[in-house]
VEXBABA-991303 format. One line per 2 residues: number of its first residue (from 0); their letters; for each residue z negated, x negated, y negated of C-alpha. Coordinates in steps of 0.02 Angstrom, whole numbers, plus 50000, padded with zeros to 5 digits. Layout:
BEGIN
NUM = A = Z/X/Y | ...
REM end
This chain:
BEGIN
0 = XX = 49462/49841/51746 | 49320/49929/51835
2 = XX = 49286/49876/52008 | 49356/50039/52109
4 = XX = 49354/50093/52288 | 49482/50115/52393
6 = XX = 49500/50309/52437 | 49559/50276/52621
8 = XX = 49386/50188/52625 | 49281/50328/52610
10 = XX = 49263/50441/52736 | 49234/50639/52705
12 = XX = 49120/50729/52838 | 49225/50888/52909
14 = XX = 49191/51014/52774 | 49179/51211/52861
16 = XX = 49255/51344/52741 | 49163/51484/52703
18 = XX = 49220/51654/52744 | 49160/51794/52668
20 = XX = 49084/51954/52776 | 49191/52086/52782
22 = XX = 49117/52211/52658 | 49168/52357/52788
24 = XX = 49066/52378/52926 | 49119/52341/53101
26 = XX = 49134/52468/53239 | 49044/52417/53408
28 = XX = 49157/52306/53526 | 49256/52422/53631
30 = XX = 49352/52348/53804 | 49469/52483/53752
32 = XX = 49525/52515/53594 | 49585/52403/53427
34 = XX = 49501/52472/53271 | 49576/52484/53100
36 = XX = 49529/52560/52938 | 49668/52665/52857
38 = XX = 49688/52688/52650 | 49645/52911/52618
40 = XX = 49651/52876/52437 | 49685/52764/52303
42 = XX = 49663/52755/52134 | 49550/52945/52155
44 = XX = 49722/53019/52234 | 49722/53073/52405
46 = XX = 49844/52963/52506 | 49880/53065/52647
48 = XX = 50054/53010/52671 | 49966/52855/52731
50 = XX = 49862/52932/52860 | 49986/53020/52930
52 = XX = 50103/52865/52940 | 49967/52799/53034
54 = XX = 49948/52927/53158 | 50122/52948/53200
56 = XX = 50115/52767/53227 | 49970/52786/53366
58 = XX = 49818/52776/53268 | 49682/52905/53301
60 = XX = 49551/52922/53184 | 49372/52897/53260
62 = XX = 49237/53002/53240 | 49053/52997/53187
64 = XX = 48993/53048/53348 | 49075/52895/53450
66 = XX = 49010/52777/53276 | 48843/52806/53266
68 = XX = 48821/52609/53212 | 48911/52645/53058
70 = XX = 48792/52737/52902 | 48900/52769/52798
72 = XX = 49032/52929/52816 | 49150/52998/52695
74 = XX = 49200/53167/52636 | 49303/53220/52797
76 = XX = 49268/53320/52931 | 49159/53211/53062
78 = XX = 49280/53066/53041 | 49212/52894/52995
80 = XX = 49278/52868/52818 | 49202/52708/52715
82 = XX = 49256/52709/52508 | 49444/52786/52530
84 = XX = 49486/52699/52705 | 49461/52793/52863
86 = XX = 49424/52703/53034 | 49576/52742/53160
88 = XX = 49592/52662/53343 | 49737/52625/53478
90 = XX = 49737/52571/53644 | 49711/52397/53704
92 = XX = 49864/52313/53723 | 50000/52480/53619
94 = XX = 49983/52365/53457 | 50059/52197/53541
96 = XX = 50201/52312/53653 | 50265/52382/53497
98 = XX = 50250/52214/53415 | 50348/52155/53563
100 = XX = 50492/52298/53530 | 50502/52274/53354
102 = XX = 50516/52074/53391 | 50651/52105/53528
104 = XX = 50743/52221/53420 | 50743/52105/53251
106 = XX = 50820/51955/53385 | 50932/52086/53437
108 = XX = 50998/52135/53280 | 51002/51935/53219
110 = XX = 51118/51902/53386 | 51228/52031/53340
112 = XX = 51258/51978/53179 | 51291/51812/53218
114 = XX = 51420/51872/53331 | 51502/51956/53238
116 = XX = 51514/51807/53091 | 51593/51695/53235
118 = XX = 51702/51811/53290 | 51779/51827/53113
120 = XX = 51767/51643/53070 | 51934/51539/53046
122 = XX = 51946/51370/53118 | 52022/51297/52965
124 = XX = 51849/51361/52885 | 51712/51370/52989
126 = XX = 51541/51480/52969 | 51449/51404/53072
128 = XX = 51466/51225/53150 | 51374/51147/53283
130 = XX = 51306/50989/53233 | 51306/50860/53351
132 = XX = 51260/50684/53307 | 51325/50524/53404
134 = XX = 51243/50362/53404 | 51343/50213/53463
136 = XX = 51252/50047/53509 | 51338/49898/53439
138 = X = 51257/49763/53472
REM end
């Protein structure tokens, strides 16, 4: 049998993963605004149900005027449009709030449910139990 080593023995140096650049470029760092880049087309077909999702959503596209940083613009009117995906921004601080609702409203909803299950539950066949566990000490 060959002499091995044990792999416990060996040490491994902290390896740091690589992460690609993003192949988009980035907008200048703004105190005020989150950035995004929003699909226009796909596949050579206009998306524009996608856009305007977006805007109803808060999104504003930006335009070239306020981007001067980034060379490249698309086929659209003064907007800042990279390869099919359009650079939108939102306040500071609207993206978490309506993460917050949406959050509030999904434990909401989750409550109710379970409410409702325990209200229709049957002793003799219970839904939900609370698990308790007891330890004794014999000794």
């Amino acid at each position: 049998m060959a002499n091995r080593k044990n792999r416990e023995s060996e040490t491994r140096t902290n390896s740091i993963r690589y992460k690609p650049k993003s192949v988009l470029p980035d907008p200048k760092e703004d105190p005020h605004n989150d950035y995004k880049y929003v699909r226009t087309s796909l596949m050579g077909q206009d998306d524009a149900r996608n856009v305007i999702t977006r805007r109803q959503e808060g999104w504003e596209p930006c335009r070239m005027e306020d981007h001067p940083e980034i060379p490249i613009h698309g086929k659209t009117s003064g907007e800042v449009e990279v390869g099919g995906l359009m650079l939108h921004k939102v306040p500071k601080g609207f993206v978490e709030s309506r993460e917050d609702h949406f959050r509030q409203a999904t434990q909401a909803q989750a409550q109710s449910v379970d409410v409702n299950m325990k209200r229709e539950q049957d002793p003799r066949m219970p839904m939900f139990s609370e698990r308790k566990s007891t330890t004794s000490n014999r000794g």
